[in-house]
ROMI-500961 format. One record per atom (N, C-alpha, C, O): atom name; x, y, z. Coordinates in steps of 0.02 Angstrom, whole numbers. Each point is the difference from the previous one (the first is absolute). Layout:
% ROMI-500961
+------+--------+--------+--------+
: atom :      X :      Y :      Z :
+------+--------+--------+--------+
:   CA :      X :      Y :      Z :
...
+------+--------+--------+--------+
END
This chain:
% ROMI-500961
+------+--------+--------+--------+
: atom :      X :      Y :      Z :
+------+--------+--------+--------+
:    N :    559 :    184 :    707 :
:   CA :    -49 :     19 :     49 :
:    C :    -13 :    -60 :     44 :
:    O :      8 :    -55 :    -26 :
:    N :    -30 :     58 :     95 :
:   CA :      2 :    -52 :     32 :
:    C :    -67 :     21 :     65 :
:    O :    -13 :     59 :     10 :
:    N :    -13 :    -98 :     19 :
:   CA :    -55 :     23 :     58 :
:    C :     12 :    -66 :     23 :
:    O :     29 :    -48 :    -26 :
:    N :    -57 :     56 :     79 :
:   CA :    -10 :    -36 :     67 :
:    C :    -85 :    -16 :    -11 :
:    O :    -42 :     41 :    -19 :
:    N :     28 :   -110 :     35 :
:   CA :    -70 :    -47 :     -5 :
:    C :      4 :    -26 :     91 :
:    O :     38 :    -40 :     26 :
:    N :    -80 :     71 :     -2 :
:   CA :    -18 :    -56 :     65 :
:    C :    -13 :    -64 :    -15 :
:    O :    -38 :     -8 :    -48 :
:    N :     65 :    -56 :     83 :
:   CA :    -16 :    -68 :    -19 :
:    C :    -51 :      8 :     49 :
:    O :    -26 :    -56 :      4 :
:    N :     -3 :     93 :     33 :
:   CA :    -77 :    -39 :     53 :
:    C :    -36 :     17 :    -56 :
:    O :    -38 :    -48 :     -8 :
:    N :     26 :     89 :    -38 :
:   CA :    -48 :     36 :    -47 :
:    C :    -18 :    -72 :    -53 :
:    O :    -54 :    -17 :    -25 :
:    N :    100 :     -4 :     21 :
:   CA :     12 :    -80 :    -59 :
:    C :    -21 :    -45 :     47 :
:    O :    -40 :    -32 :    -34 :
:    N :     39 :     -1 :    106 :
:   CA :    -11 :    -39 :     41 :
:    C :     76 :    -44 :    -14 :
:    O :     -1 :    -61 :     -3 :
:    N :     57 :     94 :     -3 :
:   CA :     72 :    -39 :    -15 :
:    C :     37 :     17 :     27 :
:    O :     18 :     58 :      5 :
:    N :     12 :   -117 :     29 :
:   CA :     53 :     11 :     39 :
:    C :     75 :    -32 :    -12 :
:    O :      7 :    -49 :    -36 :
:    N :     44 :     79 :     66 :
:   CA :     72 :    -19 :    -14 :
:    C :     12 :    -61 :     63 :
:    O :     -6 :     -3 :     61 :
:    N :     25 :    -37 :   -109 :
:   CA :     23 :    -74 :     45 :
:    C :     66 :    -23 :    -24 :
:    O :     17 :    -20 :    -56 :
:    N :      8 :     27 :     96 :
:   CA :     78 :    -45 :     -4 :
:    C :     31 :     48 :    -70 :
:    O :     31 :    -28 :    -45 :
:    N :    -47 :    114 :     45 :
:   CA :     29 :     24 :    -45 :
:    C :    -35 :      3 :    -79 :
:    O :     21 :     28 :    -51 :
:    N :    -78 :    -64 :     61 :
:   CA :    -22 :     -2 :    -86 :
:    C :    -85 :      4 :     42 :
:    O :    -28 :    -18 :     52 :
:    N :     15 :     53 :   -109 :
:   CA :    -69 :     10 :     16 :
:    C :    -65 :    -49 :    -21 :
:    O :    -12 :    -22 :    -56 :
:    N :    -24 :     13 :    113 :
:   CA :    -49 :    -60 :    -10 :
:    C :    -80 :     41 :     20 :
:    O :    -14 :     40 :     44 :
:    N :    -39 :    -77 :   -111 :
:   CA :     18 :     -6 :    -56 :
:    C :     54 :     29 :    -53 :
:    O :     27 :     52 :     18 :
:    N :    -10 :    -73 :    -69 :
:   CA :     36 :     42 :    -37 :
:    C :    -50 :     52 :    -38 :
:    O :    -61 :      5 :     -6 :
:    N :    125 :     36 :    -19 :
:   CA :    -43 :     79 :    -23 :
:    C :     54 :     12 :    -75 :
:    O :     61 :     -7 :     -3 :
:    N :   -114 :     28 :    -57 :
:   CA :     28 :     25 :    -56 :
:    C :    -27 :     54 :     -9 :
:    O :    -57 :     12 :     21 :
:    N :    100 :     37 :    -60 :
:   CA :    -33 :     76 :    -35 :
:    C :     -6 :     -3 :    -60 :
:    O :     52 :      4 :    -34 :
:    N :   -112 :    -11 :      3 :
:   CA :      5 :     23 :    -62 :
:    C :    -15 :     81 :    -26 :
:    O :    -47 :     34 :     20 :
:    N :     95 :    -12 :    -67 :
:   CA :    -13 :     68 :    -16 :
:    C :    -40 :     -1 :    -89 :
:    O :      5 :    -29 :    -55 :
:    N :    -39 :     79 :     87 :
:   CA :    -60 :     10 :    -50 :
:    C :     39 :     61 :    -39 :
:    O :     -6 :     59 :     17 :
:    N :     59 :    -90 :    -85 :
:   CA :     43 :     44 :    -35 :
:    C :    -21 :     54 :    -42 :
:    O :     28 :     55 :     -5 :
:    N :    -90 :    -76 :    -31 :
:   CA :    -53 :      8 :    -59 :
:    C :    -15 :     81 :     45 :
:    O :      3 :     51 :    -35 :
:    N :    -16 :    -44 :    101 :
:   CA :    -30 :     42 :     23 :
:    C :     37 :     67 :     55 :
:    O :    -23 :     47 :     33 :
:    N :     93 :    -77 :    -48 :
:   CA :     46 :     58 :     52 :
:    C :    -23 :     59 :    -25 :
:    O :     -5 :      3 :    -61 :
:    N :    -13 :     52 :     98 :
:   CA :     -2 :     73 :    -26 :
:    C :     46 :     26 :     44 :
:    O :     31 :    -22 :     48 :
:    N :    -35 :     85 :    -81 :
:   CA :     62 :     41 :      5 :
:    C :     -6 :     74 :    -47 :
:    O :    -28 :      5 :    -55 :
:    N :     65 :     53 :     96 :
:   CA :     -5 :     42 :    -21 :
:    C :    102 :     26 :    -18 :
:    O :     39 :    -14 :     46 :
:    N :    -21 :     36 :    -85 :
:   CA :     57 :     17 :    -14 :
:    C :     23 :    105 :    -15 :
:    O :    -12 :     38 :    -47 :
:    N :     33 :    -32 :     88 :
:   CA :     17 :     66 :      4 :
:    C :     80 :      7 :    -13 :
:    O :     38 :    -47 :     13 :
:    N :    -12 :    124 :    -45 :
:   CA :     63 :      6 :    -19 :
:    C :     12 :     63 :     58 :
:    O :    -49 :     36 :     12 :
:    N :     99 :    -28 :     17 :
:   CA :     27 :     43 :     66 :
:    C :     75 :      8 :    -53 :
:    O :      9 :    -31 :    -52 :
:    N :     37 :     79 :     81 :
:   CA :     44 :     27 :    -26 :
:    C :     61 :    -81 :     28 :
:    O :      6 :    -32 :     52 :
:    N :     20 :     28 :   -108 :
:   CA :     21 :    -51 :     -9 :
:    C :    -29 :    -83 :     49 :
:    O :     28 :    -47 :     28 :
:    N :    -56 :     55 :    -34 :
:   CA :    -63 :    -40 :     26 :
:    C :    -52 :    -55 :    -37 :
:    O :    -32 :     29 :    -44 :
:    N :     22 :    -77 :     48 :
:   CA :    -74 :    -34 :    -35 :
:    C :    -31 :    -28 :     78 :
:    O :     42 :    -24 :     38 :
:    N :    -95 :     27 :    -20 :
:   CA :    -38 :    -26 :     49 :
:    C :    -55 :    -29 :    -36 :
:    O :    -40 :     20 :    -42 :
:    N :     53 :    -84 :     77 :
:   CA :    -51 :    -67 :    -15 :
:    C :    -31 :      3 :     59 :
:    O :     32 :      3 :     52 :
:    N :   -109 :     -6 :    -56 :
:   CA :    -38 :     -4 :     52 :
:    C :    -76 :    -29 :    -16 :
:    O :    -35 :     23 :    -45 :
:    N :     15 :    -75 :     86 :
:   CA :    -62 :    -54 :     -9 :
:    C :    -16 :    -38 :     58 :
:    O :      1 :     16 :     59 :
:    N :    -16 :    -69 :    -86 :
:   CA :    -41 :    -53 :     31 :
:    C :     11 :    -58 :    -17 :
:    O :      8 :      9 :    -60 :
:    N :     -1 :    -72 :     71 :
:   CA :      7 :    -64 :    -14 :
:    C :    -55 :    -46 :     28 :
:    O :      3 :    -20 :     58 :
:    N :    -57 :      3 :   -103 :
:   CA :    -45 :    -64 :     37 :
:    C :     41 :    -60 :      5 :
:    O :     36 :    -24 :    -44 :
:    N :    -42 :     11 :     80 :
:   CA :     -3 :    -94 :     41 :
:    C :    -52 :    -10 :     28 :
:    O :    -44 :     35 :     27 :
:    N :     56 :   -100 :    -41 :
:   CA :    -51 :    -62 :     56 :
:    C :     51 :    -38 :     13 :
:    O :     46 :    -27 :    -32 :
:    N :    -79 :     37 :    133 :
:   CA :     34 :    -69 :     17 :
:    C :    -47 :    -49 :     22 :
:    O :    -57 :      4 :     24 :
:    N :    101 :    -61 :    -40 :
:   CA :    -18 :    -90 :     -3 :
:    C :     19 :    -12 :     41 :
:    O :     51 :     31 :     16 :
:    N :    -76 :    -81 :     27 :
:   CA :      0 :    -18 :     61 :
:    C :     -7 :    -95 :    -22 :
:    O :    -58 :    -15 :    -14 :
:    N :     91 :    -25 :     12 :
:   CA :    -16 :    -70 :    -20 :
:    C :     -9 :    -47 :     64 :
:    O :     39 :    -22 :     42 :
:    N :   -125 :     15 :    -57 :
:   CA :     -8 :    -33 :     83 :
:    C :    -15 :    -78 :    -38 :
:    O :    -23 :     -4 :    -56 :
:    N :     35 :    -35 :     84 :
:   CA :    -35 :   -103 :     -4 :
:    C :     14 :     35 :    -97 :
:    O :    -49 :     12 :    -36 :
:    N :    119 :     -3 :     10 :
:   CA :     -9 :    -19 :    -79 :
:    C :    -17 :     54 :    -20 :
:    O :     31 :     22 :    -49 :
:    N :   -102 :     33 :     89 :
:   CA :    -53 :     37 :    -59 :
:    C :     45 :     66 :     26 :
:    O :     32 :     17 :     50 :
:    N :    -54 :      9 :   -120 :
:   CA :     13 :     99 :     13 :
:    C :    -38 :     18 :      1 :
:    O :    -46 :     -1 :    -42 :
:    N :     55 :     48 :    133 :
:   CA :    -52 :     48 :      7 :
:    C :     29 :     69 :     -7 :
:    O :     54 :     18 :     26 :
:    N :    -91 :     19 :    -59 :
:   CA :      1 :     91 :     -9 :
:    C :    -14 :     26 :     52 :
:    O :    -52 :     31 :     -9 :
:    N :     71 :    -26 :     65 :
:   CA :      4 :     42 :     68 :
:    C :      0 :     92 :      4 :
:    O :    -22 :     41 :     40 :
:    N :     59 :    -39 :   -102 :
:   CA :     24 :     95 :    -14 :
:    C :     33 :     16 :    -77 :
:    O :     40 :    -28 :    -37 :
:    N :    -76 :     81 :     34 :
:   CA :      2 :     30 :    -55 :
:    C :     34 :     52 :    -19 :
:    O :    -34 :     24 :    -45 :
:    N :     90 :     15 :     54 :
:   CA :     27 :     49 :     21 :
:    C :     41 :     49 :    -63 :
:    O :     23 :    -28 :    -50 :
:    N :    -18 :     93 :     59 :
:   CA :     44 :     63 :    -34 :
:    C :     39 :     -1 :     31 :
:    O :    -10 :     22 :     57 :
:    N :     80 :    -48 :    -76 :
:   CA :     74 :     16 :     10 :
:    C :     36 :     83 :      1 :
:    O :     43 :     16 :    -41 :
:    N :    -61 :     18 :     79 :
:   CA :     23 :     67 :    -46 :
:    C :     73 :    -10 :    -12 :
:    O :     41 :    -32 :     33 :
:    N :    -32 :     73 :    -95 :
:   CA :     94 :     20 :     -5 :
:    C :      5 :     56 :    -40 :
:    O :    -31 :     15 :    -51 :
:    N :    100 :     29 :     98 :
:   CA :     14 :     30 :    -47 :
:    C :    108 :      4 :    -29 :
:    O :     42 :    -29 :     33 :
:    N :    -34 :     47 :    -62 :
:   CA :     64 :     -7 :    -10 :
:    C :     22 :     65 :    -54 :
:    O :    -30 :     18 :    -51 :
:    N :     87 :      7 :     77 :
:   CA :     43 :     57 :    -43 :
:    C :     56 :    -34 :    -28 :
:    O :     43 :    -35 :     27 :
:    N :    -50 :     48 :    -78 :
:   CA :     54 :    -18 :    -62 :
:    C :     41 :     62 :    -20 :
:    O :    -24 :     41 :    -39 :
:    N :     92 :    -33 :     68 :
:   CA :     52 :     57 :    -13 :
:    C :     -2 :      8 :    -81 :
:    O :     32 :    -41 :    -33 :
:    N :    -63 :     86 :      3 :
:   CA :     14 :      5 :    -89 :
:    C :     38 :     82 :      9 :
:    O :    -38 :     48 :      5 :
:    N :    124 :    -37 :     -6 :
:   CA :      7 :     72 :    -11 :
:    C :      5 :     28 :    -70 :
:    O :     38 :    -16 :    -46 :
:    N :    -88 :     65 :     49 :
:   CA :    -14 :     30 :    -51 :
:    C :    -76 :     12 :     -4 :
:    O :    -24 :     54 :    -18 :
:    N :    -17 :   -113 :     39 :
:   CA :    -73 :     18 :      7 :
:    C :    -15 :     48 :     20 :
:    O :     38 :     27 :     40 :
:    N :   -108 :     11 :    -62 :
:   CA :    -29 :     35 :     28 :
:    C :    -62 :     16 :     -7 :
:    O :    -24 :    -16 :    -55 :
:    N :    -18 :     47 :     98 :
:   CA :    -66 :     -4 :    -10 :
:    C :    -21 :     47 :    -76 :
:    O :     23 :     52 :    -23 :
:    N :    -95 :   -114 :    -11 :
:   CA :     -1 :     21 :    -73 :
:    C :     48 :    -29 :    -43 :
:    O :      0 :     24 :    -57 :
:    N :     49 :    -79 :     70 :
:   CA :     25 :    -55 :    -31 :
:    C :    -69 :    -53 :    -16 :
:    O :    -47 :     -1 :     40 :
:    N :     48 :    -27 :    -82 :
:   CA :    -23 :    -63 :    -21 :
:    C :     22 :    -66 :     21 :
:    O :     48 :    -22 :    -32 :
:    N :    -78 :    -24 :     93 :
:   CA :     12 :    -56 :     -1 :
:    C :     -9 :    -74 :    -25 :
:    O :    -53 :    -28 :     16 :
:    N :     99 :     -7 :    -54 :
:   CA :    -55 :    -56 :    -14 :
:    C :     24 :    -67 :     42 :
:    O :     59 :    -10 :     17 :
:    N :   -100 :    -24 :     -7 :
:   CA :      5 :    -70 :     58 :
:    C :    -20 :    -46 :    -25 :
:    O :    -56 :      1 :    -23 :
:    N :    103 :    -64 :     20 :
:   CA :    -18 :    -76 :     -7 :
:    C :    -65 :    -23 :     56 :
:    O :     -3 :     20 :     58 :
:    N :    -42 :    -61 :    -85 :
:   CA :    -47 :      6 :     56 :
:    C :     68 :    -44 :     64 :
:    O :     51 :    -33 :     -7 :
:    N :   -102 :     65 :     77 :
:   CA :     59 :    -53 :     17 :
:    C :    -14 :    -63 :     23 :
:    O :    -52 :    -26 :    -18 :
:    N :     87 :     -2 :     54 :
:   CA :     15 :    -82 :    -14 :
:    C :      8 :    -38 :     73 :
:    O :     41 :     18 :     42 :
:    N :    -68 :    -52 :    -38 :
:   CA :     28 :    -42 :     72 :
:    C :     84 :    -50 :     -1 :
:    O :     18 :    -56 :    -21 :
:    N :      5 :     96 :     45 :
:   CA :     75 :    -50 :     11 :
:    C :     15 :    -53 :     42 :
:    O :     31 :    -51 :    -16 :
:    N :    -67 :     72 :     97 :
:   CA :     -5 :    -47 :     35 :
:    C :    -74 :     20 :     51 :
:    O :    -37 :     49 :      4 :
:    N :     40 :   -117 :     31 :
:   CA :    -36 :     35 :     86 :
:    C :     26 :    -39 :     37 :
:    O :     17 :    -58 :    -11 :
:    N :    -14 :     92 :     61 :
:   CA :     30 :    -15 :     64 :
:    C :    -39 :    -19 :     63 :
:    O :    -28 :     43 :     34 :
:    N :     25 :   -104 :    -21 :
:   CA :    -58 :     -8 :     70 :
:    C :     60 :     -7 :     50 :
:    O :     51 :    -25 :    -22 :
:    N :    -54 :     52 :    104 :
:   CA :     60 :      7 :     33 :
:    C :    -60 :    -13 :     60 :
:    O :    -45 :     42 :      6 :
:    N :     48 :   -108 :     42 :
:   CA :    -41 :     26 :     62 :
:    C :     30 :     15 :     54 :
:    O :     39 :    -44 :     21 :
:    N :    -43 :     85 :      6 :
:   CA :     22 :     37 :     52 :
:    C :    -23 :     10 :     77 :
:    O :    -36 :     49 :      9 :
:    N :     52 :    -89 :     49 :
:   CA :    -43 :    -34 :     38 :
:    C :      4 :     79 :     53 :
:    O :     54 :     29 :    -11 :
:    N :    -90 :      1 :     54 :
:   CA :     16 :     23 :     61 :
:    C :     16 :     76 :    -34 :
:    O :     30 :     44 :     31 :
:    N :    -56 :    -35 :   -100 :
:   CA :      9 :     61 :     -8 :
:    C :      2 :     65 :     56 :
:    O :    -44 :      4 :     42 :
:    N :    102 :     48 :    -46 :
:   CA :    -24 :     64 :     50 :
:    C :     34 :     43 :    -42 :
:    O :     60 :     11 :     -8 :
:    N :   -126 :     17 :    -25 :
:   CA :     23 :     52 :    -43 :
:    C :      2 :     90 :     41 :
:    O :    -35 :      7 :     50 :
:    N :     69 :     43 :    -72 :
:   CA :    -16 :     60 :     38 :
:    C :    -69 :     33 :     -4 :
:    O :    -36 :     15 :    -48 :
:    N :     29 :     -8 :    137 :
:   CA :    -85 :      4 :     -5 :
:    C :    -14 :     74 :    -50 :
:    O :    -38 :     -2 :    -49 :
:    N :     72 :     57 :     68 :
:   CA :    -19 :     54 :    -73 :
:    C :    -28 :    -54 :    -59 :
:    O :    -58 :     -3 :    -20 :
:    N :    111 :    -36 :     -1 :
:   CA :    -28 :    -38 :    -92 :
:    C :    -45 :    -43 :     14 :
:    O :    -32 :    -10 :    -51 :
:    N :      9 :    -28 :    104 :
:   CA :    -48 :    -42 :    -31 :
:    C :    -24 :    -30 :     81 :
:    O :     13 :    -59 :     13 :
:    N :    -39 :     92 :     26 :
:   CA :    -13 :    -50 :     60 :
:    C :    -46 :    -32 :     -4 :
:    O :    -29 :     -1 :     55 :
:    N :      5 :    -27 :    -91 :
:   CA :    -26 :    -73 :      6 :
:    C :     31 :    -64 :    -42 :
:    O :    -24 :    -55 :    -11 :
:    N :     75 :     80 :     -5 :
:   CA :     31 :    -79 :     -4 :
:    C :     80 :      4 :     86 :
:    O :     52 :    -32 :      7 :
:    N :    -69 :     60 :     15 :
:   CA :     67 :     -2 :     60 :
:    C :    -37 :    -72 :     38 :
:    O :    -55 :     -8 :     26 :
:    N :    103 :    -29 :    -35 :
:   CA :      0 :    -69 :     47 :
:    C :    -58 :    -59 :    -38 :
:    O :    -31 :    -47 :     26 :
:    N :     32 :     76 :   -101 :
:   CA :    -36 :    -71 :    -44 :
:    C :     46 :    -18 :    -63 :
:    O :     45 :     34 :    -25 :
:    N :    -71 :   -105 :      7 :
:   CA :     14 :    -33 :    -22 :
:    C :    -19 :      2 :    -75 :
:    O :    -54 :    -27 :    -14 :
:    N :     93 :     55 :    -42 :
:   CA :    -18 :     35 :    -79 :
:    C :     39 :    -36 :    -37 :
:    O :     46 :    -35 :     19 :
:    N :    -67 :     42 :    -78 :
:   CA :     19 :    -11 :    -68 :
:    C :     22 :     47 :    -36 :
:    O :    -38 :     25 :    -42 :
:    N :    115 :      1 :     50 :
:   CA :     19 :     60 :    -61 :
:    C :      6 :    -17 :    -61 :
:    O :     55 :    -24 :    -15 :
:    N :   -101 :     31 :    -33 :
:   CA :      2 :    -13 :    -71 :
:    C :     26 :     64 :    -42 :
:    O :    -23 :     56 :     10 :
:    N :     74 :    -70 :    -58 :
:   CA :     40 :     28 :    -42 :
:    C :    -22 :      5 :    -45 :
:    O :    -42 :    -45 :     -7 :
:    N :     48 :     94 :    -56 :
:   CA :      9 :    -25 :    -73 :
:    C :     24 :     47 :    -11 :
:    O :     -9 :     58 :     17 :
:    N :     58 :    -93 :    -61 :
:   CA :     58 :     27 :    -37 :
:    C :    -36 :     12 :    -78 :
:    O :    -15 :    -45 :    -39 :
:    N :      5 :    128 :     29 :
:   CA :      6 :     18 :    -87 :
:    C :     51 :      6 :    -47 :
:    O :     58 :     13 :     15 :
:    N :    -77 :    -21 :    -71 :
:   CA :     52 :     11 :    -61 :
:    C :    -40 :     50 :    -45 :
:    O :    -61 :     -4 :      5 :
:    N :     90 :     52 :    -49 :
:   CA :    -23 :     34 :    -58 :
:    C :     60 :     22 :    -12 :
:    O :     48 :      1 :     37 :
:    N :    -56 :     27 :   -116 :
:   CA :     57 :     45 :    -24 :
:    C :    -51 :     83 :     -5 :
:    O :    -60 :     -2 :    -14 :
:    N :     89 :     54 :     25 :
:   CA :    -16 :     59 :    -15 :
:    C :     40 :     32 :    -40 :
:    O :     60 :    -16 :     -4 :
:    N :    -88 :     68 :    -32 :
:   CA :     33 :     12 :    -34 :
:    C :    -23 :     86 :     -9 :
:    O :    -51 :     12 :    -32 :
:    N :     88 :     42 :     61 :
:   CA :    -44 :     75 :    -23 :
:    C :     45 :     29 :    -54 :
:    O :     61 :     -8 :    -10 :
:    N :   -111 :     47 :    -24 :
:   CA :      1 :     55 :    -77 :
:    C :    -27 :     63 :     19 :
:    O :    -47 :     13 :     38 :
:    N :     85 :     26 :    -75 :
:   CA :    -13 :     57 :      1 :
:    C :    -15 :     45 :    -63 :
:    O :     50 :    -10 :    -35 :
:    N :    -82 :     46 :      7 :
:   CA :     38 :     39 :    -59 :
:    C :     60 :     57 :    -15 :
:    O :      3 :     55 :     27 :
:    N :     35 :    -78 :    -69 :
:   CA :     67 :     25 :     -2 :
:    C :     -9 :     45 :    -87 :
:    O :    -49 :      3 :    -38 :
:    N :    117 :     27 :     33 :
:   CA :     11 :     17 :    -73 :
:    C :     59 :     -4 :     -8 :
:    O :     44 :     15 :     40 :
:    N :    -36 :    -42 :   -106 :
:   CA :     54 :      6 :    -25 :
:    C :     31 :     53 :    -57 :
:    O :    -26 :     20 :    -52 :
:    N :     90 :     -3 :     78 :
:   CA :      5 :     84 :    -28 :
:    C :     57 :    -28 :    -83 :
:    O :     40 :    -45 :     -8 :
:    N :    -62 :     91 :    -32 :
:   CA :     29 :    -23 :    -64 :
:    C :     71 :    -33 :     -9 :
:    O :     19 :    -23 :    -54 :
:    N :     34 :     22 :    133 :
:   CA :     56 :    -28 :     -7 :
:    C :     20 :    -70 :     50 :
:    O :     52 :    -27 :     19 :
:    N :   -146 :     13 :     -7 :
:   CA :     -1 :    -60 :     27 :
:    C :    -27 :    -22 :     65 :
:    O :    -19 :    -53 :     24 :
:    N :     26 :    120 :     -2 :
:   CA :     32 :     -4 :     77 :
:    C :    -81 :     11 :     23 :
:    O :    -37 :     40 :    -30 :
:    N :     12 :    -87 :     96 :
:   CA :    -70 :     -3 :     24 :
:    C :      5 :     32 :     62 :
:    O :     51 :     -8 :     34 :
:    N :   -109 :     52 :    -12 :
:   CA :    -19 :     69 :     44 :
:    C :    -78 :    -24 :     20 :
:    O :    -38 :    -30 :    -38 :
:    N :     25 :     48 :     95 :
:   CA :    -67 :    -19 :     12 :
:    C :    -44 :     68 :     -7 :
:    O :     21 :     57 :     11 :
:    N :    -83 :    -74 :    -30 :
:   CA :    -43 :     54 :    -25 :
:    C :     -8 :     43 :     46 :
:    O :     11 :     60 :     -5 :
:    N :    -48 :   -110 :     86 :
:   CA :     17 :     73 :     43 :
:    C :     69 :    -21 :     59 :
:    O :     11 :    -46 :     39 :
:    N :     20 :    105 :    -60 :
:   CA :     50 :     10 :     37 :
:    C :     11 :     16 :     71 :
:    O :     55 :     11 :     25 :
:    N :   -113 :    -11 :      7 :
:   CA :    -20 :     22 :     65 :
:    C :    -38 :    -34 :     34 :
:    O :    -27 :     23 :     50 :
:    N :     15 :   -103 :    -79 :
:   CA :    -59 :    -53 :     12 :
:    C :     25 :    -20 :     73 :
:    O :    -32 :    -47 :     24 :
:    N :     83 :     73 :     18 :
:   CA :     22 :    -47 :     23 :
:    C :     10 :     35 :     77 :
:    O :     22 :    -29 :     50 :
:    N :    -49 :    111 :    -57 :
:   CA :      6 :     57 :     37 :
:    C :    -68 :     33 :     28 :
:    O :    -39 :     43 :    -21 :
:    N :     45 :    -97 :     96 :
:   CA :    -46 :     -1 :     33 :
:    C :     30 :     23 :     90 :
:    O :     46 :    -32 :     26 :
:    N :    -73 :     80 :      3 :
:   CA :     18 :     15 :     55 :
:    C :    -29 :    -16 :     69 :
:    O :     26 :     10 :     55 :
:    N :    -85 :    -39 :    -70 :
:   CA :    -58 :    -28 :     41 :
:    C :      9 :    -67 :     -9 :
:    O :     18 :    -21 :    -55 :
:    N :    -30 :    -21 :    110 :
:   CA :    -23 :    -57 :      2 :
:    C :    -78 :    -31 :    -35 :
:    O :    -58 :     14 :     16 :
:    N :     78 :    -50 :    -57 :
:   CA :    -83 :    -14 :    -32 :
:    C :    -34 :    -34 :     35 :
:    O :     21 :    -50 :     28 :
:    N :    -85 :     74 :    -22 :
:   CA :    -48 :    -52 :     45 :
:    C :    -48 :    -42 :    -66 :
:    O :    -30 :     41 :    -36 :
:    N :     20 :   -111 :     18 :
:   CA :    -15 :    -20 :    -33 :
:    C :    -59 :    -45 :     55 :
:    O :     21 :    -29 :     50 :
:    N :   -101 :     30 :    -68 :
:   CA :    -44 :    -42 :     -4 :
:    C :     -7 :    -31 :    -57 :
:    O :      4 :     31 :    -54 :
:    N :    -16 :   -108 :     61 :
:   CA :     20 :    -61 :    -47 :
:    C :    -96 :    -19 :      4 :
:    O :    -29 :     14 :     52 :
:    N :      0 :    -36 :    -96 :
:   CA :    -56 :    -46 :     -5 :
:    C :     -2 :    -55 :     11 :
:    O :     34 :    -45 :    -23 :
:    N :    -78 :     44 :     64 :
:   CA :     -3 :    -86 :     15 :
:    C :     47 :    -42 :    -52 :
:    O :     -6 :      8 :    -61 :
:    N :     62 :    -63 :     95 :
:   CA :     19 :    -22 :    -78 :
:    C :    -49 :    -58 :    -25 :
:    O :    -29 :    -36 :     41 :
:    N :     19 :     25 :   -127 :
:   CA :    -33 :    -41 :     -8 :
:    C :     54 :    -56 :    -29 :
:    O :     61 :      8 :     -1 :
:    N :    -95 :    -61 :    -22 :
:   CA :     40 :    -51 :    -25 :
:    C :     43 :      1 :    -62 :
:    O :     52 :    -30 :    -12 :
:    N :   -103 :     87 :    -37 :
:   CA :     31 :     18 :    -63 :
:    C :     51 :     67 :     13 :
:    O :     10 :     43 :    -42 :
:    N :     19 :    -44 :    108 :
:   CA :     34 :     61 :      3 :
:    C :    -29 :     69 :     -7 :
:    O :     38 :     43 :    -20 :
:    N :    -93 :    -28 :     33 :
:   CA :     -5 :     62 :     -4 :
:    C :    -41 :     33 :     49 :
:    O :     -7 :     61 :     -1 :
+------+--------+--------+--------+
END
């Protein structure tokens, strides 16, 4: 997941390619929420990511912004389906990415107020393992069948409302 930060909002600007003051993200891991839904061969990860960004002026860090990262991401699982069981490693920060980007002009439809400023696209890259279950049976010569045989026989598009996500996932 990645967004765009105005540097006038920080009072920071890009000089000679590197941004002055300098700027760090820290992500507040303890607290990603997220809601996880199963779609026909499908897992959708969908949340929020806190950061703060640091702004390092004369040495000191100042807290300028406080911000929800949203993300969401589909994970191809074939065979899923809605009423599968998912389970998830919490997940994990792999990297972040600070990229400044001088003279931004983004398309005015997506975002006209950053067309012709000067941002910070910050990244972060997740990790988890998932893993979905289902209940199955096994028939006296071994062989495993899923209980319902029709879990998977849906003709409508599902419309799913998600709850606010919280931090403990739910």
């Amino acid at each position: 997941m990645e967004e765009d930060i105005r540097l006038d909002v920080l009072n920071v600007e890009i000089v000679g390619g590197i941004l002055t003051p300098p700027v760090e993200i820290i992500v507040d891991e303890e607290n990603i929420a997220q809601n996880i839904v199963v779609i026909k061969d499908k897992i959708v990860n969908i949340g929020f990511i806190p950061i703060t960004v640091i702004v390092i002026r004369d040495n000191r860090r100042v807290i300028p912004l406080a911000v929800n990262l949203p993300f969401q991401k589909e994970t191809e699982c074939p065979g899923a389906c809605p009423g599968d069981t998912v389970m998830e490693t919490p997940l994990q920060v792999e990297a972040v990415i600070i990229q400044p980007l001088p003279n931004v002009l983004t398309p005015i439809e997506r975002r006209p107020f950053l067309a012709g400023l000067d941002v910070i696209r910050v990244k972060i890259i997740l990790r988890t393992t998932i893993t979905v279950v289902r209940p199955v049976i096994k028939s006296k010569d071994g062989c495993f069948s899923d209980v319902n045989q029709d879990r998977c026989k849906n003709s409508t598009p599902l419309t799913i409302t998600l709850p606010v996500p919280t931090p403990d996932g739910g």
